[in-house]
C-alpha positions as a LaTeX table, in Angstrom:
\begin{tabular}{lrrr}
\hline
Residue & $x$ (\AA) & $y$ (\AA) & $z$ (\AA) \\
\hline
Unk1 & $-44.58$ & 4.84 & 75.55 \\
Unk2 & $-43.56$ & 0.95 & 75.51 \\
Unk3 & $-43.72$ & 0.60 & 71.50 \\
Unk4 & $-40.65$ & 0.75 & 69.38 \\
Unk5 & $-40.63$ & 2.23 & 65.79 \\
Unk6 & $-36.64$ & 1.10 & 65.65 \\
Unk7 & $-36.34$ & 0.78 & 61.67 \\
Unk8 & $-39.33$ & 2.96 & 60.79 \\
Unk9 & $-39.58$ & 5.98 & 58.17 \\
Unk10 & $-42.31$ & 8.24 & 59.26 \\
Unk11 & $-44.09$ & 11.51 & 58.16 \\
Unk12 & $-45.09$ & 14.49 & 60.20 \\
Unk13 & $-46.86$ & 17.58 & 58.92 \\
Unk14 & $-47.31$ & 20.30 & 61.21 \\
Unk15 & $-44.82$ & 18.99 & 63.11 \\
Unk16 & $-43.28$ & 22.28 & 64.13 \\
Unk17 & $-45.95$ & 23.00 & 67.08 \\
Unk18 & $-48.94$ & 21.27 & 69.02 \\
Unk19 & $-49.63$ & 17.44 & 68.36 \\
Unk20 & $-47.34$ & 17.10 & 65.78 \\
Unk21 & $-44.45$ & 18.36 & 67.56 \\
Unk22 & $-45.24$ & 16.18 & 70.60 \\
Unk23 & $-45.93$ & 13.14 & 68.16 \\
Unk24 & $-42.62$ & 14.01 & 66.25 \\
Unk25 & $-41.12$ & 13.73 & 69.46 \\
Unk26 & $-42.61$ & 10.61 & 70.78 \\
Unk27 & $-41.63$ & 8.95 & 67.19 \\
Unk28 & $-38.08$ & 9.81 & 67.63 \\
Unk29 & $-37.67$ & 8.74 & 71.34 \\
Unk30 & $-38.91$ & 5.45 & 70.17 \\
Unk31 & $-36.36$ & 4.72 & 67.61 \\
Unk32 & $-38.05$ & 6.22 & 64.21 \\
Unk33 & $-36.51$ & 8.29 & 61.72 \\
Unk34 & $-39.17$ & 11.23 & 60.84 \\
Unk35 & $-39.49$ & 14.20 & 58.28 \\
Unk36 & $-41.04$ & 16.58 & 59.64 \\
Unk37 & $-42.92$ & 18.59 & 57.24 \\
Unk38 & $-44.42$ & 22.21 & 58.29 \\
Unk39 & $-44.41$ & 25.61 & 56.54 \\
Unk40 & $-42.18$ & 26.98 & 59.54 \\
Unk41 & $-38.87$ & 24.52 & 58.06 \\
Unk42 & $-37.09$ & 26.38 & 61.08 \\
Unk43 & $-39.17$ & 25.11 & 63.99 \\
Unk44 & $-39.17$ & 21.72 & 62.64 \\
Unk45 & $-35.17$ & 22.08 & 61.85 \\
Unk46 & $-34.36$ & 22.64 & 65.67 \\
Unk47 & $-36.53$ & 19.57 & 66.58 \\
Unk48 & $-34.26$ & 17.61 & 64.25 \\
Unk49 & $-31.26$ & 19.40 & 65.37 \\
Unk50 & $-31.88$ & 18.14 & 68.98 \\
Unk51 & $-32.91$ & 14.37 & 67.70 \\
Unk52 & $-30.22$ & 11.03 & 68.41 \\
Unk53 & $-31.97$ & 9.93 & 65.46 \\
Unk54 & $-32.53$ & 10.66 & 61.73 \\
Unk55 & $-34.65$ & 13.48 & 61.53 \\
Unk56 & $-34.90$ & 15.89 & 58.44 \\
Unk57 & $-36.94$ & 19.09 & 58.52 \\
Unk58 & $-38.49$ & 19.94 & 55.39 \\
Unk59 & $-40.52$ & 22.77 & 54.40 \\
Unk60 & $-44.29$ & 21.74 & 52.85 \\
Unk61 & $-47.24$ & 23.45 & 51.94 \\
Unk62 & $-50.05$ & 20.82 & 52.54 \\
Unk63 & $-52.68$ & 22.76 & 50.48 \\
Unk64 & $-49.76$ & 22.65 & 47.37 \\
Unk65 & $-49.55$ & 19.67 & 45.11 \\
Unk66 & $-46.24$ & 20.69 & 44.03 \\
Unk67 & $-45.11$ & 21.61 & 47.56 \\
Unk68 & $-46.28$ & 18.13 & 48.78 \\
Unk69 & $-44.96$ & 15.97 & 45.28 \\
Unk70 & $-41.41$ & 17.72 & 46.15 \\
Unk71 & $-41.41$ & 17.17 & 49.95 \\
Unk72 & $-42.61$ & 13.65 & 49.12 \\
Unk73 & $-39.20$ & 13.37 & 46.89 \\
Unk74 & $-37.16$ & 14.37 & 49.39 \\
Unk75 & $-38.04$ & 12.63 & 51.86 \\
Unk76 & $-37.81$ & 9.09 & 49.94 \\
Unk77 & $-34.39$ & 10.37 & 48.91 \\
Unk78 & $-33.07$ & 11.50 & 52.51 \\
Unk79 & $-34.83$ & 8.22 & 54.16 \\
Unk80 & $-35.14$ & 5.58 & 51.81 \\
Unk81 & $-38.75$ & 5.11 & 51.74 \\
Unk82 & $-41.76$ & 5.89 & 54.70 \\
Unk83 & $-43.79$ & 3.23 & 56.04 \\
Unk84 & $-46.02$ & 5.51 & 58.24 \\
Unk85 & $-47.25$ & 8.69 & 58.04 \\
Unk86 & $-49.51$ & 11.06 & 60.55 \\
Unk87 & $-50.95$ & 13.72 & 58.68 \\
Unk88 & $-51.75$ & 15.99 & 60.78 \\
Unk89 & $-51.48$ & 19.99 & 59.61 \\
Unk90 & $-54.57$ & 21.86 & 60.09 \\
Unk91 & $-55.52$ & 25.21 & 60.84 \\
Unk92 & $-59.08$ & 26.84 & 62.33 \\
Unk93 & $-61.37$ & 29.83 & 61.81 \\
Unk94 & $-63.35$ & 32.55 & 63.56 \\
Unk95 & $-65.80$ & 31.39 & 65.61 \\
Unk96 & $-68.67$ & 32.13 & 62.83 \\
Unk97 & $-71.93$ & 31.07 & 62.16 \\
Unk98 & $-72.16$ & 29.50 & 57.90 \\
Unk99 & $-73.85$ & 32.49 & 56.72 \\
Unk100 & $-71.12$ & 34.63 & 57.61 \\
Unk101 & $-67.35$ & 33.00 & 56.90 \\
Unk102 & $-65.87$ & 34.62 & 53.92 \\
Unk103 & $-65.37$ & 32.41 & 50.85 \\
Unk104 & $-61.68$ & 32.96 & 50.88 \\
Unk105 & $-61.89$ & 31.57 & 54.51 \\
Unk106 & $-63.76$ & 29.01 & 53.42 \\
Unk107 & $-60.99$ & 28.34 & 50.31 \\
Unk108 & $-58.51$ & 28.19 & 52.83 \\
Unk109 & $-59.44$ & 26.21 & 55.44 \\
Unk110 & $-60.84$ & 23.61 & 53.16 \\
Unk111 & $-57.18$ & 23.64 & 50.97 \\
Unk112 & $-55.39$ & 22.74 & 54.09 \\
Unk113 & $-57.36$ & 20.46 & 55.84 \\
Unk114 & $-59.70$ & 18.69 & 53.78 \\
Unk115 & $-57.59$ & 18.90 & 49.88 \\
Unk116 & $-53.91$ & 19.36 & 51.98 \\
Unk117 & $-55.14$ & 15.32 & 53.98 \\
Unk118 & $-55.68$ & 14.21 & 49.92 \\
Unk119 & $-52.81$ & 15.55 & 48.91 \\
Unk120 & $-50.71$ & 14.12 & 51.01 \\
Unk121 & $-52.30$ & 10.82 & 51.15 \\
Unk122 & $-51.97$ & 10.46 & 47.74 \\
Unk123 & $-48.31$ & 10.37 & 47.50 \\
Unk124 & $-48.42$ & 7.96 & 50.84 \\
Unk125 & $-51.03$ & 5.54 & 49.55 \\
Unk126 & $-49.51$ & 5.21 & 45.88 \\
Unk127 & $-45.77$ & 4.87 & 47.87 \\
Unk128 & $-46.60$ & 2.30 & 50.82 \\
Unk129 & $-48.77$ & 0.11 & 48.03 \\
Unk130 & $-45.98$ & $-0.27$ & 45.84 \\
Unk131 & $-43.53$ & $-0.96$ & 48.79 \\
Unk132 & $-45.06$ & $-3.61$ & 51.08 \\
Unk133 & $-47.38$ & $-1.20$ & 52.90 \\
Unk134 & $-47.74$ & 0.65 & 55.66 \\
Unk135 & $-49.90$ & 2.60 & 58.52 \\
Unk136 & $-51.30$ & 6.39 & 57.67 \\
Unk137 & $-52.75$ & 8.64 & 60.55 \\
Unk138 & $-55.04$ & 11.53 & 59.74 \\
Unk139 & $-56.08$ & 14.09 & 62.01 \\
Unk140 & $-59.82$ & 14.66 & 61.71 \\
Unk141 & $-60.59$ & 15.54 & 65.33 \\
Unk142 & $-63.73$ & 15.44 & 67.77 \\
Unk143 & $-65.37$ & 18.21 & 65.11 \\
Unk144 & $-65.13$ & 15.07 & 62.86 \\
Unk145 & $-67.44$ & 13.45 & 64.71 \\
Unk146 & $-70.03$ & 16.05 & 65.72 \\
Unk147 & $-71.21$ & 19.02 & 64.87 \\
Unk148 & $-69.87$ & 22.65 & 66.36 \\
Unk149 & $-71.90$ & 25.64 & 66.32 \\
Unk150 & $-70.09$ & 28.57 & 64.97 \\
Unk151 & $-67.09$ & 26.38 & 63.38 \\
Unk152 & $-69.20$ & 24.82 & 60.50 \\
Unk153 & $-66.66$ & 24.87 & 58.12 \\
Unk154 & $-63.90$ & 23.45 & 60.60 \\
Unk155 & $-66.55$ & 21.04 & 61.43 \\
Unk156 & $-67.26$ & 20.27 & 57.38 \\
Unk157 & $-63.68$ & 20.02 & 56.59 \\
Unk158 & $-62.89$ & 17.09 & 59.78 \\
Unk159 & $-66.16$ & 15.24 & 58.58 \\
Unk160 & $-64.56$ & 14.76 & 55.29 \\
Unk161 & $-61.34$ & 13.32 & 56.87 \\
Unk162 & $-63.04$ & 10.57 & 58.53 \\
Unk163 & $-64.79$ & 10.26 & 54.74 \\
Unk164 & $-61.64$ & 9.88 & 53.31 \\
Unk165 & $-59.67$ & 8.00 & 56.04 \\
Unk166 & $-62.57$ & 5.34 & 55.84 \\
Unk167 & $-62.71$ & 5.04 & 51.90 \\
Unk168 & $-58.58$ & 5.17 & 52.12 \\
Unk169 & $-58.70$ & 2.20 & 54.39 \\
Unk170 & $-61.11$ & 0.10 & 52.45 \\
Unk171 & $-59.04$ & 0.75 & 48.93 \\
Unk172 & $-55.38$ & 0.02 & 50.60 \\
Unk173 & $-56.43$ & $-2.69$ & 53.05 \\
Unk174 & $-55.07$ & $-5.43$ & 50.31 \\
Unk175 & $-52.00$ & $-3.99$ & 49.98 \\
Unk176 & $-51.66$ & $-3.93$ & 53.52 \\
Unk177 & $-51.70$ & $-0.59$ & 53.95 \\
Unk178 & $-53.88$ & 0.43 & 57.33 \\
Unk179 & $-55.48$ & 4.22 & 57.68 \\
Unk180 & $-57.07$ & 5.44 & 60.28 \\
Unk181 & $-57.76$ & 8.63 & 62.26 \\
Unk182 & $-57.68$ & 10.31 & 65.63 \\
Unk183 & $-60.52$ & 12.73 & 66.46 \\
Unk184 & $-59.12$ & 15.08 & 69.32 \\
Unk185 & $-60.97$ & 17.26 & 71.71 \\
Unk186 & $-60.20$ & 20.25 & 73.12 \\
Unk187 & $-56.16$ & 20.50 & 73.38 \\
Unk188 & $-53.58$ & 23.10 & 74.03 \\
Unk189 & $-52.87$ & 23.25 & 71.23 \\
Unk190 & $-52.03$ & 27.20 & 68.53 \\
Unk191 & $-55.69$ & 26.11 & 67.56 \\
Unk192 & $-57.01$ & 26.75 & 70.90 \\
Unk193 & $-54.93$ & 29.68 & 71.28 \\
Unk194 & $-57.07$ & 31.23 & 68.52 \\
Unk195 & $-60.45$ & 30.25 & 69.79 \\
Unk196 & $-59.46$ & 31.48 & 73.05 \\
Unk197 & $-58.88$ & 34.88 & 71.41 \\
Unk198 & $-62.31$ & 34.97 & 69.67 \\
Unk199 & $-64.15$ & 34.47 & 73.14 \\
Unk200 & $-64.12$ & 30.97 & 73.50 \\
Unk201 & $-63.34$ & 29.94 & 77.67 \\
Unk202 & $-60.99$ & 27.16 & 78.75 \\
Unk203 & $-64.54$ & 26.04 & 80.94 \\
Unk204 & $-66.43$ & 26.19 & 78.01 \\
Unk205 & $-63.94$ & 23.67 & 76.51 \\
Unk206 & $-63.90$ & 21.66 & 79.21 \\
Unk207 & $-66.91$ & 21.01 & 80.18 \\
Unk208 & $-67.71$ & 19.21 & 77.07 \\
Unk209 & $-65.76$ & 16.12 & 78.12 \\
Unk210 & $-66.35$ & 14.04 & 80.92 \\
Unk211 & $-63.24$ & 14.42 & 82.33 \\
Unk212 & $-63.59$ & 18.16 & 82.50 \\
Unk213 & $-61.21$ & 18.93 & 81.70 \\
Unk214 & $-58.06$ & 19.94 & 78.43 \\
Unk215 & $-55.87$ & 17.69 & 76.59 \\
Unk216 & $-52.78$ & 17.68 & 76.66 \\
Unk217 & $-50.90$ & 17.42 & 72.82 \\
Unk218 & $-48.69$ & 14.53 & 74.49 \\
Unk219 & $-51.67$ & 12.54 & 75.36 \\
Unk220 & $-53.14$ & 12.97 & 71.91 \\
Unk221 & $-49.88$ & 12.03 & 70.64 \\
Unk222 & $-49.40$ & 8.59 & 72.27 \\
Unk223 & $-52.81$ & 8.01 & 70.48 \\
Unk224 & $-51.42$ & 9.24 & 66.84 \\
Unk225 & $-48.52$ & 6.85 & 67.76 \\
Unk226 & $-50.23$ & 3.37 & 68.97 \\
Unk227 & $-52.73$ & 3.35 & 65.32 \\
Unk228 & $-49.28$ & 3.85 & 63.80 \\
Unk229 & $-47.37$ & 1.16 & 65.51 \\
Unk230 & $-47.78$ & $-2.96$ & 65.03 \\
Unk231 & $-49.95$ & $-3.13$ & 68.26 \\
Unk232 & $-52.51$ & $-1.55$ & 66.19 \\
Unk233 & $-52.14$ & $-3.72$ & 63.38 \\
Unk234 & $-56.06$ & $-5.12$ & 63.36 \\
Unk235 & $-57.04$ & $-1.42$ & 63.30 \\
Unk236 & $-58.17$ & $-0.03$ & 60.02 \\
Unk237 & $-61.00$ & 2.75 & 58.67 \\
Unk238 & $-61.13$ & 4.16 & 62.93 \\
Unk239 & $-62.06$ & 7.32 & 63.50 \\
Unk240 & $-61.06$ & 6.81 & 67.16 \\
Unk241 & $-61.88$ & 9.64 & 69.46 \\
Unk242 & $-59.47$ & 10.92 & 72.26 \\
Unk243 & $-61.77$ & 13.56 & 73.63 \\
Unk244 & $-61.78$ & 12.73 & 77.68 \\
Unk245 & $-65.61$ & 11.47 & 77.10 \\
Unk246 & $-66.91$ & 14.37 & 74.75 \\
Unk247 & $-68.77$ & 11.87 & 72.48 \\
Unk248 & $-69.60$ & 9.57 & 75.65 \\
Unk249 & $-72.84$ & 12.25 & 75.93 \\
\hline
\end{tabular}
């Protein structure tokens, strides 16, 4: 990855596994100093233990205002500021048709990742505004883009994060604050490890994208990392799929 993020103060949530550990990792090759916010603080504390660079490992409950407003806090106080941020902690279901999922599955998943993208946007938005602005990723993935049988609630919750990423991106564009989103297909990833276990195949996966075949989470996260770097800087309200072809059909 040719882009530098020397000088830059970046966010990670669920950085301790998947995409955001492989984006965590990209940022901090390149030069950036990241928090790294997960509910596993230990996972994300031997990341930072093995990082050149400033790296802090905080613990953060996305789906908790006060979990978020105190992360937040500490990480303008350990960095100095942020000036990019990819939110990208999520968690899946059981493979379910609508009429079946639980309501406290349905709390659940829609706390973390349709209120836990809000909640942490809303600290990001209201810092990189008042401090010359900035770039936010969200991940919404490909479900955020079409609609998956048996994960309608995954499916609801990703719509909404293109929703808000678009709306986000249209309120901070004066300040010059871009936002923007990465829709993901099928990628090794602790989410596919639990759709595996419900039934799902690696071949069913796969052969929804033209390429036929899985992402890898470092390919998704060279994506996460060009929208937040200054050779995406005419890039704003994207919902930019990185799905080997799955919405080419």
């Amino acid at each position: 990855m040719a882009k530098s993020f020397q000088g830059r103060k970046i966010i990670v949530t669920g950085a301790a596994t998947g995409i955001g550990k492989a984006t965590t990792e990209a940022l901090i090759a390149s030069g950036a100093s990241v928090a790294l916010w997960d509910i596993d603080k230990a996972a994300c504390g031997a990341i930072a233990a093995n990082s050149s660079e400033k790296a802090i490992a905080l613990e953060a409950d996305v789906a908790s205002a006060a979990s978020v407003e105190k992360a937040m806090a500490d990480t303008i106080e350990a960095l100095g500021g942020i000036d990019g941020a990819f939110n990208n902690a999520g968690i899946g279901i059981d493979t379910l048709p609508l009429e079946v999922i639980e309501e406290a599955d349905f709390d659940r998943i829609v706390s973390i990742n349709m209120k836990g993208v809000w909640l942490c946007m809303k600290h990001q938005l209201a810092h990189m505004k008042a401090n010359g602005g900035g770039s936010i990723v969200n991940n919404a993935s490909v479900a955020g883009l079409v609609g998956l049988a048996m994960q309608g609630a995954y499916s609801g919750t990703k719509h909404a994060v293109v929703g808000m990423t678009k709306a986000a991106a249209l309120e901070a564009a004066p300040e010059k604050v871009r936002v923007n989103a990465i829709c993901p297909g099928a990628t090794y990833t602790p989410i596919l490890t639990h759709l595996l276990e419900a039934g799902v195949t690696e071949d069913m996966l796969s052969e929804m994208a033209a390429q036929k075949r899985l992402a890898k989470p470092e390919e998704i996260a060279n994506a996460a990392c060009w929208l937040l770097s200054d050779e995406a800087s005419f890039m704003t309200g994207v919902a930019m799929p990185v799905d080997g072809g799955w919405t080419a059909h």
